[in-house]
KOLKELO-493524 format. One line per field, with one value per residue (C-alpha): x negated, y negated, z negated; residue in three letters. Coordinates in nm, 2 decimals, decimal comma. Layout:
BEGIN
east: [X	...]
north: [Y	...]
up: [Z	...]
residuo: [ALA	...]
This chain:
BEGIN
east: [-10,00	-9,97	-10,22	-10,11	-9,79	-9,92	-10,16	-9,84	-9,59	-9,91	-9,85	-9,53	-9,51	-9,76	-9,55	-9,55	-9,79	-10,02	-10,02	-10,09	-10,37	-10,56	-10,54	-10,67	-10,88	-11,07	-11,02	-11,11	-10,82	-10,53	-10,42	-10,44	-10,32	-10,47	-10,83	-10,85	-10,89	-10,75	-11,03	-10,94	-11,21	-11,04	-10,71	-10,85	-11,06	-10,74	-10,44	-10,77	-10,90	-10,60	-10,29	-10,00	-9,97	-9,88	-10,08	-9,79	-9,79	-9,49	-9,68	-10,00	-9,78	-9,65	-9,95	-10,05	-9,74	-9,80	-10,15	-10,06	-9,81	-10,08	-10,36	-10,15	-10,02	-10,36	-10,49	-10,21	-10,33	-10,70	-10,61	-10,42	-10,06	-9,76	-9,55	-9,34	-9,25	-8,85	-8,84	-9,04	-8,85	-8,53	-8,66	-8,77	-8,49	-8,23	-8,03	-7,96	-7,93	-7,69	-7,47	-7,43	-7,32	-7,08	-6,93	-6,95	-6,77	-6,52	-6,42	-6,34	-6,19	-6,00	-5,99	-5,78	-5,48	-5,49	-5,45	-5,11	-4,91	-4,75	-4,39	-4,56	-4,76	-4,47	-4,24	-4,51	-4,46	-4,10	-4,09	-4,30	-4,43	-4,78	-4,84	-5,09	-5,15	-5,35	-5,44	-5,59	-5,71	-5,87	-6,06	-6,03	-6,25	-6,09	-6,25	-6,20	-6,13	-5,74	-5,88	-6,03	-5,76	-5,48	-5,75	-5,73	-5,37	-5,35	-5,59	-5,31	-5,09	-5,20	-5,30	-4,96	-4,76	-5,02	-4,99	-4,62	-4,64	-4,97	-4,81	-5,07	-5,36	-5,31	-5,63	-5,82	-5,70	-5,83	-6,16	-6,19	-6,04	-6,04	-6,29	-6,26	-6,60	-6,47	-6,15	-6,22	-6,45	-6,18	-5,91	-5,79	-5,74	-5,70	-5,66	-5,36	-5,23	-4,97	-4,80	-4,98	-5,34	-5,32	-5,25	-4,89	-4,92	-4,98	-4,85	-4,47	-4,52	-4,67	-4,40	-4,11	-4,21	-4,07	-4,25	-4,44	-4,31	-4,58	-4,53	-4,55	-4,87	-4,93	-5,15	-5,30	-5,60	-5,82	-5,69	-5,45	-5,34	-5,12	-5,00	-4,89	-4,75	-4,81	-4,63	-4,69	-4,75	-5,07	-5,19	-5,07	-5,48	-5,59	-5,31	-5,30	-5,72	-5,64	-5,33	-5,58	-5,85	-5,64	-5,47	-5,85	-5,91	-5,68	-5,67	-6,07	-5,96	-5,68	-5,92	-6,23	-5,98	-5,88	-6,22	-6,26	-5,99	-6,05	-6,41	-6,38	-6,66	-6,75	-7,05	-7,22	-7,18	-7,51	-7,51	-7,52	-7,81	-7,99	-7,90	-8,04	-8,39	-8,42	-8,37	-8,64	-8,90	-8,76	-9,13	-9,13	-8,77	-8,83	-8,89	-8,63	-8,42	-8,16	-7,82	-7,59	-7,30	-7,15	-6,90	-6,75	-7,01	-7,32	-7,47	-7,62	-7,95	-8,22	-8,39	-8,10	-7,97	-8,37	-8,33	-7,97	-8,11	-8,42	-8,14	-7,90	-8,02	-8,26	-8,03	-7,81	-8,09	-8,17	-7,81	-7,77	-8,00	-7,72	-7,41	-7,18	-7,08	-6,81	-6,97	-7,27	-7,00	-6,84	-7,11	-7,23	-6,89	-6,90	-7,26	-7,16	-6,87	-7,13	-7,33	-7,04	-6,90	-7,25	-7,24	-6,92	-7,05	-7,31	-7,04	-6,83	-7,09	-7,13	-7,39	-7,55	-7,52	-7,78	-7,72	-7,77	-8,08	-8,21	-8,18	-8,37	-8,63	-8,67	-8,58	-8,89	-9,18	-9,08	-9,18	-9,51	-9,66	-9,57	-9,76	-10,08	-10,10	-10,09	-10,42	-10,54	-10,56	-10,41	-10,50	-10,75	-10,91	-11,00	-11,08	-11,34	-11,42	-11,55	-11,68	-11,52	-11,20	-11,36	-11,58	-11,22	-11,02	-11,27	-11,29	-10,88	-10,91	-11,17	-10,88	-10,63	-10,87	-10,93	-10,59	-10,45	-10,72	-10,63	-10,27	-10,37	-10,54	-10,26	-10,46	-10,19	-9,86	-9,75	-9,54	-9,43	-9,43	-9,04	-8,95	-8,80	-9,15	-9,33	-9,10	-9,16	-9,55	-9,53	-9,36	-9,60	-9,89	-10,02	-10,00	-10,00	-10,01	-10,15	-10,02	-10,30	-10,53	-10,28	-10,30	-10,72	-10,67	-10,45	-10,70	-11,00	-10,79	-10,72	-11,05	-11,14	-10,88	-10,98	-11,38	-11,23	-11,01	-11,31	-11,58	-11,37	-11,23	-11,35	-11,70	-11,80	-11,83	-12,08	-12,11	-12,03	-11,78	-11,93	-11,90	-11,75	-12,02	-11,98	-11,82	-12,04	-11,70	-11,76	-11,68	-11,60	-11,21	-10,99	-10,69	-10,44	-10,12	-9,78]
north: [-2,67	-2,63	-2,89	-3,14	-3,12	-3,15	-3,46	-3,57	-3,50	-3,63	-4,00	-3,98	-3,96	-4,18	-4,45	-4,71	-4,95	-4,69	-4,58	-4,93	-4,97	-4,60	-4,77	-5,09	-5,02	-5,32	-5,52	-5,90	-6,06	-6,22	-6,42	-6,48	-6,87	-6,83	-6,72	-6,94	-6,63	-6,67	-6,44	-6,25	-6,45	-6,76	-6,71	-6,54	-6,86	-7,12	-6,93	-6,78	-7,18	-7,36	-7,32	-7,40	-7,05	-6,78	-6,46	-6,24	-6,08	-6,28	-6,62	-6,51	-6,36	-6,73	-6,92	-6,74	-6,84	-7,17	-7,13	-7,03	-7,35	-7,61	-7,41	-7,44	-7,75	-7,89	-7,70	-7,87	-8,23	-8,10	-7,98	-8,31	-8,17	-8,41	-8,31	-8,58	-8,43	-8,38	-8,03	-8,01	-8,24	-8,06	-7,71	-7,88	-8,05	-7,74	-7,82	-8,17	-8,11	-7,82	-7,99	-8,33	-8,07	-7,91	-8,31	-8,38	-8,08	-8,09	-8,44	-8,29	-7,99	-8,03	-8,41	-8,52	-8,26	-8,40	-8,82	-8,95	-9,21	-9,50	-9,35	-9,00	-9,17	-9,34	-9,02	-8,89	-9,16	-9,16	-8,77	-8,80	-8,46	-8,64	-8,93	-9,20	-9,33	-9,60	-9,60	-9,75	-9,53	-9,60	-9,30	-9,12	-8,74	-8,49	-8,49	-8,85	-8,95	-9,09	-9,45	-9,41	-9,29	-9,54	-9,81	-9,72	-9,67	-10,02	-10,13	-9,98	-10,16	-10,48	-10,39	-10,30	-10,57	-10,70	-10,42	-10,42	-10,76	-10,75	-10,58	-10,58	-10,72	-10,39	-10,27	-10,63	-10,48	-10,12	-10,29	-10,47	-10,21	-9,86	-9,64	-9,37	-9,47	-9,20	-9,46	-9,80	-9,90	-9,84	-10,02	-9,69	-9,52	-9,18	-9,09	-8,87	-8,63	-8,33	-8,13	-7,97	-8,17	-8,35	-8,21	-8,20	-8,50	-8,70	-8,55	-8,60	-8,96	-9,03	-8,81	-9,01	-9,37	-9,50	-9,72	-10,01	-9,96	-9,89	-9,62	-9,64	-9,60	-9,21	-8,97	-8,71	-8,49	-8,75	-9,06	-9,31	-9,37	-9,67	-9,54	-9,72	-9,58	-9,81	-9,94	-9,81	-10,18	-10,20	-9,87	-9,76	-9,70	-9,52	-9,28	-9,22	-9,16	-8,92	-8,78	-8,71	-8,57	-8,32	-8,20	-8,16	-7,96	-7,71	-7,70	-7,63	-7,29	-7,22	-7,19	-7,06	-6,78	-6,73	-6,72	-6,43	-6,26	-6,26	-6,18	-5,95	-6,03	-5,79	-5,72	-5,38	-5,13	-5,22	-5,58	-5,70	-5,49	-5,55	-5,94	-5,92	-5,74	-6,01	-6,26	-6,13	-6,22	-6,42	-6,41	-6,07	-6,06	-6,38	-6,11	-5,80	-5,69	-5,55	-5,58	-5,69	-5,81	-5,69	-5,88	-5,86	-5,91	-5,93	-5,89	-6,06	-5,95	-6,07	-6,28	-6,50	-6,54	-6,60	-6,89	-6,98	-7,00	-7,22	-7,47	-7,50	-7,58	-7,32	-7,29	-7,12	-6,84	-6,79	-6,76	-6,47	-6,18	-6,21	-6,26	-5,99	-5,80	-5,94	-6,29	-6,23	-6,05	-6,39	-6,60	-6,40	-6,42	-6,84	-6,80	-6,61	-6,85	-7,14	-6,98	-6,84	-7,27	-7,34	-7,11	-7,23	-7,60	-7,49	-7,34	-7,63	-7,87	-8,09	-8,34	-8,56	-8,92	-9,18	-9,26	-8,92	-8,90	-9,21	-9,05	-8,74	-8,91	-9,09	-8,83	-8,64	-8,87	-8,93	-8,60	-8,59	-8,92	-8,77	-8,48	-8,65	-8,89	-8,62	-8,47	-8,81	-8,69	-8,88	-8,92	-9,18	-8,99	-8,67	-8,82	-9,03	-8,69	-8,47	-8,47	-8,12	-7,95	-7,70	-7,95	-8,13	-7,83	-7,77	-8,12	-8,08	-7,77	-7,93	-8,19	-7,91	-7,70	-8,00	-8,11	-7,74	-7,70	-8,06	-7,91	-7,58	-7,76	-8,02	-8,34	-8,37	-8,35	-8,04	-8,19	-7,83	-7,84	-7,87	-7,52	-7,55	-7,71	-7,45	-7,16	-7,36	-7,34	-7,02	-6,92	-7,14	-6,87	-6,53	-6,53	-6,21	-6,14	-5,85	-5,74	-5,52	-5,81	-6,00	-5,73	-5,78	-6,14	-6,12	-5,88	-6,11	-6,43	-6,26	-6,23	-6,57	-6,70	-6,49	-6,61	-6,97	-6,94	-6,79	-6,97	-7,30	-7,18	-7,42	-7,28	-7,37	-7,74	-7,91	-7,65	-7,81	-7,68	-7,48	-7,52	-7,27	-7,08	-7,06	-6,83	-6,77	-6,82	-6,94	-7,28	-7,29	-7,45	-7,19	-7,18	-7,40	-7,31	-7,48]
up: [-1,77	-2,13	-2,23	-2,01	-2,15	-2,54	-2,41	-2,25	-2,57	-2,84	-2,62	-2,63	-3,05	-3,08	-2,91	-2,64	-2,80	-2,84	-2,54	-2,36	-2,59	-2,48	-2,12	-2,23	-2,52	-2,65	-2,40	-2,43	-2,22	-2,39	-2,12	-1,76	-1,57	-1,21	-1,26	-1,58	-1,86	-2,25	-2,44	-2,76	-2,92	-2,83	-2,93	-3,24	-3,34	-3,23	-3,47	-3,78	-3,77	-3,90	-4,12	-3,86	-3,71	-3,90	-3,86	-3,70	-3,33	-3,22	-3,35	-3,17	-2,82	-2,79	-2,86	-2,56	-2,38	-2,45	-2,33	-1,98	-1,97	-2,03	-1,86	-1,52	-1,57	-1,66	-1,36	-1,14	-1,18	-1,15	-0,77	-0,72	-0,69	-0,68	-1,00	-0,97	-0,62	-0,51	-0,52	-0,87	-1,02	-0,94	-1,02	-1,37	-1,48	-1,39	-1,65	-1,61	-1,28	-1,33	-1,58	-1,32	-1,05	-1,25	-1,37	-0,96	-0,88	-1,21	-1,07	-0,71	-0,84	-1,16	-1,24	-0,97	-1,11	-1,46	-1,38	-1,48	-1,34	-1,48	-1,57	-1,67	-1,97	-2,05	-2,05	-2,29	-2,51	-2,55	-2,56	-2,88	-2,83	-2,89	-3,09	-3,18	-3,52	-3,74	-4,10	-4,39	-4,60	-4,97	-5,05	-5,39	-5,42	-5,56	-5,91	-5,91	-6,28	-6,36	-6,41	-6,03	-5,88	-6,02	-5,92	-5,55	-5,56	-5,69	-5,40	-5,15	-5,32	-5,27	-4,88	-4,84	-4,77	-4,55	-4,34	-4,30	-4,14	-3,95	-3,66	-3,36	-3,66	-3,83	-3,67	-3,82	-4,19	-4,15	-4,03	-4,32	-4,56	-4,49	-4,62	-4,32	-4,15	-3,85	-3,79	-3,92	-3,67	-3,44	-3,60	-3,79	-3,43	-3,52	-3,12	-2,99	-3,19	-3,21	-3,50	-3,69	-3,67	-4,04	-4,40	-4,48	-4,71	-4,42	-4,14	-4,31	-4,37	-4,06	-3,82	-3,98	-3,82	-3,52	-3,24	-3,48	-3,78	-4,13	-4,39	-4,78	-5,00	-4,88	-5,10	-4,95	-5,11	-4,89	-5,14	-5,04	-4,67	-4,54	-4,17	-3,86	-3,51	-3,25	-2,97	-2,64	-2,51	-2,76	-2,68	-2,33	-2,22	-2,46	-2,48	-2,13	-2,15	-2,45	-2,26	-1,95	-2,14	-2,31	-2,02	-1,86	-2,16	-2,07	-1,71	-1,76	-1,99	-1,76	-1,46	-1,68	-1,78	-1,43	-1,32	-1,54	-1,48	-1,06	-1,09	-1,39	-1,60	-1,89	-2,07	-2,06	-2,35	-2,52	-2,43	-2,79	-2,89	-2,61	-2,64	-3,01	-2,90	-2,63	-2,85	-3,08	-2,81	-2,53	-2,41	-2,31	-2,24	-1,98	-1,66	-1,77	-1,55	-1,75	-1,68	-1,98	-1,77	-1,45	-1,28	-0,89	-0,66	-0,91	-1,21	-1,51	-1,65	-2,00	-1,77	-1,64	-2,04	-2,10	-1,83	-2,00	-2,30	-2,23	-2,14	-2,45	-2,79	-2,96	-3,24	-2,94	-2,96	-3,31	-3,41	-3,16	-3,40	-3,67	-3,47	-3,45	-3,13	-3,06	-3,07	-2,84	-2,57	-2,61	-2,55	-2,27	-2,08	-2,13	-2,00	-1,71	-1,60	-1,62	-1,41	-1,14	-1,17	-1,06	-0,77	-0,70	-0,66	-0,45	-0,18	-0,24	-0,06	-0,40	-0,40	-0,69	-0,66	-0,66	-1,02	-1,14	-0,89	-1,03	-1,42	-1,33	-1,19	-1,50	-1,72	-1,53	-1,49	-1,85	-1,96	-1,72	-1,87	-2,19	-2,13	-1,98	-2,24	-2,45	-2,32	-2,19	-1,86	-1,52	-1,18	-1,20	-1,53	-1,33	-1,01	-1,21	-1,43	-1,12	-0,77	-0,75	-0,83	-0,97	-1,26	-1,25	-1,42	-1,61	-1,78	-1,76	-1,95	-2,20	-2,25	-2,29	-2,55	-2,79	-2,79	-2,89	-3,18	-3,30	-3,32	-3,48	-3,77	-3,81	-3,67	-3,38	-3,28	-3,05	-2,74	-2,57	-2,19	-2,10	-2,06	-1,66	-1,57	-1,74	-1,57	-1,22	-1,21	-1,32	-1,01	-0,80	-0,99	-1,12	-1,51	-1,76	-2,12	-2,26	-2,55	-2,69	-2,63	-2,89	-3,13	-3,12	-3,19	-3,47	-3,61	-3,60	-3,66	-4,01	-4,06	-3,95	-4,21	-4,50	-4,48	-4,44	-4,72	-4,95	-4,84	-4,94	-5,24	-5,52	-5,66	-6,01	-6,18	-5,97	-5,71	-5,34	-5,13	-4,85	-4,47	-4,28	-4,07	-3,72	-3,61	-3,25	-3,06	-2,73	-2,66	-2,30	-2,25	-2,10	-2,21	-2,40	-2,57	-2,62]
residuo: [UNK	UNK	UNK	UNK	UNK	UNK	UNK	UNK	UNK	UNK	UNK	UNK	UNK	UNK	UNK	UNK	UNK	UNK	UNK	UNK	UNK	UNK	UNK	UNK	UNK	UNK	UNK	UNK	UNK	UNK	UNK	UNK	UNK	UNK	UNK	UNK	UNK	UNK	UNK	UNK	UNK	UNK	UNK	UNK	UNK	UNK	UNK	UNK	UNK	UNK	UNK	UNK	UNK	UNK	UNK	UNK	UNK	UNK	UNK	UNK	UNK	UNK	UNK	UNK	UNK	UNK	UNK	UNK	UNK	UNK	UNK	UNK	UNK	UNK	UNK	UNK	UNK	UNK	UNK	UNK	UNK	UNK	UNK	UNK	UNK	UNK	UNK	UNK	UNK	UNK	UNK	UNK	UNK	UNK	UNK	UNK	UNK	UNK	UNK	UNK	UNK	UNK	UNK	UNK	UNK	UNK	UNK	UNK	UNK	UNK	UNK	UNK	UNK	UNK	UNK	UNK	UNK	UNK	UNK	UNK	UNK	UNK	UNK	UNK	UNK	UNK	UNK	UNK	UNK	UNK	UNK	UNK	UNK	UNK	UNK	UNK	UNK	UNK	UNK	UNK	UNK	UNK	UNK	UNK	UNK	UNK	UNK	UNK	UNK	UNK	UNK	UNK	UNK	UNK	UNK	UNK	UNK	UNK	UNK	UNK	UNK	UNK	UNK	UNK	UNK	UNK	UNK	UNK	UNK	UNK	UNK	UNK	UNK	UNK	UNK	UNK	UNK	UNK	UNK	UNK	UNK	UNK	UNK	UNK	UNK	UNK	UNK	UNK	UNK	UNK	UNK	UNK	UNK	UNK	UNK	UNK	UNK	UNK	UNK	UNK	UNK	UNK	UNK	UNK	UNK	UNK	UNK	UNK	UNK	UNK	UNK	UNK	UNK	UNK	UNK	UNK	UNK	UNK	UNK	UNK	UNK	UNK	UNK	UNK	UNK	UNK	UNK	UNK	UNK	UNK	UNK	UNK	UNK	UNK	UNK	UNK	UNK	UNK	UNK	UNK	UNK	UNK	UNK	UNK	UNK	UNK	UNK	UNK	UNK	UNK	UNK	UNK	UNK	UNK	UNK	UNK	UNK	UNK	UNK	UNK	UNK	UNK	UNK	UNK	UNK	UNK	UNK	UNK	UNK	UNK	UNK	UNK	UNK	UNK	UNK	UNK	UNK	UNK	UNK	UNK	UNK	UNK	UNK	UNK	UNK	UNK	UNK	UNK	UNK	UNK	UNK	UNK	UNK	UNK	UNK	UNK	UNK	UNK	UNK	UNK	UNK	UNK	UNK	UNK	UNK	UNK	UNK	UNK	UNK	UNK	UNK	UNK	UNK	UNK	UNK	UNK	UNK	UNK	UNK	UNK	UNK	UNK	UNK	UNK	UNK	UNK	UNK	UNK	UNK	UNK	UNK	UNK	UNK	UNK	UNK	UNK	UNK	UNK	UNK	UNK	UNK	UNK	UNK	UNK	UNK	UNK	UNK	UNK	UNK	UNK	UNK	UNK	UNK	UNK	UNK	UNK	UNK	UNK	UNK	UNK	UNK	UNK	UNK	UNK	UNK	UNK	UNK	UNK	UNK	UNK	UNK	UNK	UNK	UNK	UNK	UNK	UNK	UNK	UNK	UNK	UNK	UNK	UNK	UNK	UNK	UNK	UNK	UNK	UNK	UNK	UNK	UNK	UNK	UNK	UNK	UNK	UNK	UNK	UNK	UNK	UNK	UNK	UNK	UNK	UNK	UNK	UNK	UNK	UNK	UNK	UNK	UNK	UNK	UNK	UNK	UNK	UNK	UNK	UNK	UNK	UNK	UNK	UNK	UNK	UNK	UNK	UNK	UNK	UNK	UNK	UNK	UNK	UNK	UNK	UNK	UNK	UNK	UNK	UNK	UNK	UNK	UNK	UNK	UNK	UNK	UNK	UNK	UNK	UNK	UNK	UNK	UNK	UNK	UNK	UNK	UNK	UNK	UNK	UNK	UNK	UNK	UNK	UNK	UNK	UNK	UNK	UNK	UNK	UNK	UNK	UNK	UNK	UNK	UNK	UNK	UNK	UNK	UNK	UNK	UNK	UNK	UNK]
């Protein structure tokens, strides 16, 4: 009893890694798509023979990601599967599909509350409590010299009286004069506005006009501004538009905050820390089940912000290691109401409309051309390749192998599999990683870098440059990597 429990303690200080490797000492695996098999060798020669990856265990973990991708996408078309099916193409395109459900059900939900009528715009208008403006502004930076600054001024100057009688034309002047690119293509629009939105400079002049009427030469630390207000007759569209998509603004908080309030959402003690480790290796943190926010009726776990995250911008996801707790709660109770909005949707009944069936569909069979004519491989290509599906993933795979160690070495551009495809055949398949297997290939990919880098290494005057040796690697396609 009292060995066991040394054995037991001399595992547990040697760590977790350590412990995975005792069970699978040297193995040879890296990688598993289906009974297609990513060997250490492999991977070793892939990320040692070039200088795109860098030798690191999270570099070398994704390249084997990647692999899996490709390998089951490549052995998709070799066993003649539809891709461009319905139910893939929904599953693939989640969050296109999930952001037109939410418009659908915003425009059934909150939309209809937030259109005003005739006399309500014009009641906004004459309340003044928001305003519309134009201007003409001649730009002068803050460093400008005297002799620039009394130039543009002079400019105004001359604009000036223009602008007082141009009335409805005032928009023709700041397209032809102002030097506020944001505005001037839109006549000096500056779009509705309350108190409190411009610097003082401006705000003052530009509070003080009535209905039509034009201010004075303005200077503001932006240069020289010559401001108009308006009529609602010349502007009654666009206010109301602006007027509407305000108010939508802040009926969408209102019933986000209400949304969070009924179903109390709230992050777990440790949801930041364990939002940062997950975000170290979304990889691995893809199938965790850890909770990080709790919420009535459910939970949120890694895997569901993994699936979030696949979905916004990846500068979403490397922000998240250096934001502070309070920002990563935050984030994760904005990510939680998303996904509660969606559920929501889904109870409500709300459909997509042909339109927005029509642009996933080409927004799909976009990405799948993209990806066979990446690898040169389509129908026609493997039914002419093969007799079998067996010899047909293994020419797909040859495709899939050439084009990853044309990437590798720089000779091609890397097109990653959209990540909601990849997730979808994944769930269509058996697929594993294993990390000791990595560790072995970063070991040997070292070493298949260092004897590169020396054996090219310029000899002496008049000495050739050797050729790598092989390296005995075997050559059989099996995996590719994204």
């Amino acid at each position: 009893m009292r060995r066991l429990s040394f054995v037991l303690l001399a595992f547990t200080l040697t760590g977790c890694d350590a412990l995975r490797d005792a069970f699978s000492a040297r193995a040879e695996i890296v990688a598993r798509a289906n009974d297609q098999i990513l060997t250490v060798d492999r991977l070793a020669q892939l990320a040692g023979s070039g200088k795109q990856v860098p030798l690191e265990p999270m570099a070398l973990s994704r390249l084997a990601h990647v692999w899996i991708d490709y390998a089951l996408f490549a052995q998709a078309l070799a066993h003649g599967q539809d891709l461009r099916d319905s139910a893939t193409m929904t599953e693939a395109m989640w969050p296109l599909v999930s952001q037109l459900k939410w418009e659908r059900f915003h425009e059934r939900v909150i939309a209809p509350r937030a259109r005003l009528s005739a006399a309500q715009v014009d009641s906004a208008y004459q309340a003044g409590g928001a305003r519309m403006f134009q201007h003409i502004l001649f730009q002068v930076a803050p460093s400008a010299a005297p002799p620039v600054d009394a130039q543009k001024h002079r400019q105004a100057d001359q604009v000036l009286p223009q602008a007082k009688a141009a009335g409805a034309r005032f928009g023709q002047l700041a397209a032809r004069y102002s030097e506020d690119p944001g505005s001037k293509v839109r006549g000096g629009a500056l779009g509705v506005s309350e108190r409190g939105q411009f610097v003082p400079a401006f705000e003052d002049a530009a509070w003080q006009l009535t209905p039509g009427s034009v201010s004075g030469v303005v200077k503001s630390p932006f240069g020289y501004h010559i401001i108009r207000r308006p009529p609602l007759a010349e502007v009654r569209d666009s206010f109301r538009t602006s007027l509407e998509e305000r108010l939508t603004y802040r009926m969408d908080s209102l019933y986000l905050d209400t949304l969070t309030t009924k179903r109390r959402i709230e992050p777990v003690g440790r949801a930041a820390a364990i939002v940062r480790a997950a975000a170290g290796d979304l990889d691995d943190a893809r199938t965790s089940g850890r909770v990080v926010v709790k919420y009535r009726g459910g939970s949120f776990r890694v895997k569901d912000l993994v699936r979030w995250l696949a979905a916004l911008d990846p500068s979403v996801a490397q922000a998240l290691p250096q934001a502070t707790d309070e920002q990563i709660n935050q984030f994760l109770k904005v990510v939680v109401q998303r996904q509660l909005l969606l559920e929501q949707a889904d109870s409500a009944g709300v459909k997509l409309t042909d339109d927005d069936w029509r642009l996933l569909r080409a927004q799909h069979d976009s990405a799948i051309t993209l990806l066979g004519t990446v690898l040169n491989l389509s129908p026609r290509v493997l039914q002419d390749s093969a007799s079998t599906p067996e010899a047909r993933e293994a020419f797909a795979l040859a495709r899939v192998q050439d084009y990853f160690e044309r990437v590798v070495r720089g000779r091609a551009r890397f097109y990653p599999l959209p990540p909601f495809l990849g997730e979808t055949l994944r769930a269509r398949a058996k697929w594993s990683v294993d990390q000791a297997g990595v560790r072995r290939a970063l070991e040997r990919a070292k070493e298949i870098r260092g004897a590169t880098d020396s054996l090219q290494a310029p000899g002496p005057p008049g000495m050739p440059r050797m050729p790598p040796v092989p390296t005995g690697v075997d050559s059989t396609p099996r995996r590719r990597l994204r």
